[in-house]
N, C-alpha and C positions, 0 to 999 in steps of 0.2 A: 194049587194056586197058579196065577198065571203073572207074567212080568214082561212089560217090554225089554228087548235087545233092539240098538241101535250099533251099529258099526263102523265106522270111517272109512275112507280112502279103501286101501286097497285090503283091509281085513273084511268091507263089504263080499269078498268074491266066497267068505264061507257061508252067505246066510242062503239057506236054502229057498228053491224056486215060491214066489209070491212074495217075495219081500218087498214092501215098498217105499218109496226113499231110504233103504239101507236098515230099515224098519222090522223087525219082527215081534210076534205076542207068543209064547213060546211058556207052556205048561210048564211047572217045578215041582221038587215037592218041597216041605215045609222047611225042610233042611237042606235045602238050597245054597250055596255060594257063588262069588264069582268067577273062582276057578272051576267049579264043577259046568258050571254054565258053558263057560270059554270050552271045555275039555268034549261035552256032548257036541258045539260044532265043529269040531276039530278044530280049532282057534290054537296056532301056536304060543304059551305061556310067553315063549322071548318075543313073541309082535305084541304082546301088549302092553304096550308102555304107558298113558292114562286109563284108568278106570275110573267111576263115578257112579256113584248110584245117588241118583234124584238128584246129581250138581255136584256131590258131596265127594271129593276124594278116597280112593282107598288104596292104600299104602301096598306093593307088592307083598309084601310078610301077613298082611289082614286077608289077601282075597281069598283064601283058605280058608282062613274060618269067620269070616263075616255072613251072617246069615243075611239072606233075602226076603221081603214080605211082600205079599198080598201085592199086587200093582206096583211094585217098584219098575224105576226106570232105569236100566243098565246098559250104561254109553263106555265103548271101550273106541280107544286111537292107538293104532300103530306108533314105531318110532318115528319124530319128522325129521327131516335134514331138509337143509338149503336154504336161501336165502344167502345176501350177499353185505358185506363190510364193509363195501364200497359206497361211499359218497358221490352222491351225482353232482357234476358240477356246472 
């Protein structure tokens, strides 16, 4: 079966050549997850701090054994930091 990956910032730098906008379509098989996914692009487990398949959140303890289907969509984001406390005045 096959599944989109999407990747963010700067975990785009594992998707292999032809990805486009951080985009890939990336063959599974039925017993798919999203750590197994992360693990085939070398995608380090500690940079992945959102997951989502089709929108939907998956809890770091789920992406083990959350099975994948047929055209799902799997959007993974790094940690983010910054942004500022400061009031402009």
């Amino acid at each position: 079966m096959k599944i989109q990956v999407k990747l963010y910032a700067s975990l785009s730098d594992y998707l292999p050549s032809g990805a486009v906008n951080n985009e890939i379509t990336v063959k599974v098989s039925e017993t798919a997850t999203p750590a197994q996914v992360m693990l085939s692009l070398g995608v380090p487990e500690a940079m992945c701090h959102m997951v989502l398949i089709n929108g939907v959140y998956v809890q770091p303890e789920a992406r083990a054994h959350t099975t994948l289907e047929d055209r799902d969509h799997l959007a993974i984001w790094p940690p983010v930091a910054g942004g500022s406390t400061q009031e402009l005045a």
